[in-house]
C-alpha angles and dihedrals in degrees: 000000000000116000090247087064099050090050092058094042088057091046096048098049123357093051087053096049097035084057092048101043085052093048096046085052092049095049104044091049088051088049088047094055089044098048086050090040095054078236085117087087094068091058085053094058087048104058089043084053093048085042092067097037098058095047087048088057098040088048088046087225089167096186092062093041096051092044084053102046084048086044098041103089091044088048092048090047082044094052089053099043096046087035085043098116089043090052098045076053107064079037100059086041094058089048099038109050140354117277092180095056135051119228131220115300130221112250118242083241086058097047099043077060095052092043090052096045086047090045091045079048096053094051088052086043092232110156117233139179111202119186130205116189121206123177102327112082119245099191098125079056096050088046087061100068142022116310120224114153089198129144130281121256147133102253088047094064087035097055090043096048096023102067133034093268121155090250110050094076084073136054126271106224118207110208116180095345102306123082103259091189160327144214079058119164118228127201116258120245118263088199107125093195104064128137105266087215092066112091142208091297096054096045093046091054096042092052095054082047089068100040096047142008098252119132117227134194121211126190116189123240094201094041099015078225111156117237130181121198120200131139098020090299129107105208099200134206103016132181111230093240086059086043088058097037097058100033085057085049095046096042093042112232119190086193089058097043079055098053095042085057095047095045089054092051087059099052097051 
């Protein structure tokens, strides 16, 4: 095969896949940030937006073209500033961590460690805010609070939330595996309809829940009820089957997908 026709065979068809393969990516992880960051609602007013304005123009109905062309640069400054917190968010996603790449995981050995000393927490009715970070950085949080980059186990936690240290008002943050720190400050949740029982530790989780994708457990001092925040969304009063069932769902543990399979073979 000549060169020339190489060249036109590349052209013709690997340049236009290539371009679409790297569209379609590019467009599915940016509607993955928005959709974990609630953005996915400005989308939403845009397209209805988009929506109007094409049937304005394809009716010719002249009057509503011409209001929205006239409208169209205020409604574009009035999207970012009502949309404002969505937007600081995906910003703060693409500086603070890598969205193309995964990071290191926990292991399902890690994670049973960190469900029994919750569980040992929750029968002394000692509170706890455990993070698990996933692709977004935490690093402003880290920063918060007392670095140890020590390994992950049970007597650790418990040592940290079970007794009056200087470190177990604040949150223990796992970050590839290891706890990067503790006596970590969260944000507090801007949510205006939560529930007015929930207390520093669930708003606080809550509120990291809608900055970043971490995944964070959270065991009440008052009830010693289980809790996990993710997406926006405090999922109260969980049993720890359920704990370990979603956290191997939203870290994503090929160990745990095995053992759930293997679990169902044998029941049936």
């Amino acid at each position: 095969m000549s060169a020339a026709a190489i060249g036109q065979f590349f052209s013709l068809y690997v340049r236009p896949a290539l371009d679409i393969v790297l569209l379609a990516y590019l467009v599915y992880k940016a509607y993955e940030v928005m959709v974990k960051t609630q953005a996915i609602q400005l989308v939403k007013g845009a397209l209805i937006l988009a929506v109007f304005y094409a049937a304005a123009f394809f009716l010719q109905l002249t009057t509503v073209t011409w209001i929205l062309n006239i409208l169209a640069p205020g409604l574009v400054i009035a999207l970012a500033i009502v949309f404002q917190p969505e937007l600081r968010k995906i910003f703060m996603r693409l500086g603070q961590g890598s969205i193309f790449r995964g990071a290191a995981r926990p292991r399902v050995t890690q994670i049973e460690a960190v469900l029994n000393a919750a569980e040992r927490l929750s029968s002394i009715r000692r509170g706890a805010l455990i993070v698990f970070a996933r692709n977004v950085g935490l690093k402003n949080i880290v920063d918060t609070g007392t670095r140890l980059d020590s390994l992950l186990s049970s007597s650790l936690i418990v040592t940290i939330f079970g007794h009056d240290t200087p470190l177990h008002d604040g949150a223990l943050v796992v970050q590839e595996g290891r706890v990067a720190a503790a006596g970590c400050f969260l944000p507090l949740s801007e949510q205006q309809d939560i529930r007015k029982s929930f207390g520093t530790r669930h708003r606080a989780a809550l509120g990291l829940s809608e900055e970043a994708d971490a995944v964070i457990l959270v065991v009440s001092e008052e009830t010693g009820a289980l809790s996990l925040a993710y997406e926006s969304k405090l999922y109260y009063g969980l049993a720890p089957e359920q704990i370990r069932r979603r956290l191997g769902e939203l870290l994503e543990f090929p160990e745990a997908a095995e053992e759930e399979a293997e679990e169902a073979a044998d029941a049936e």
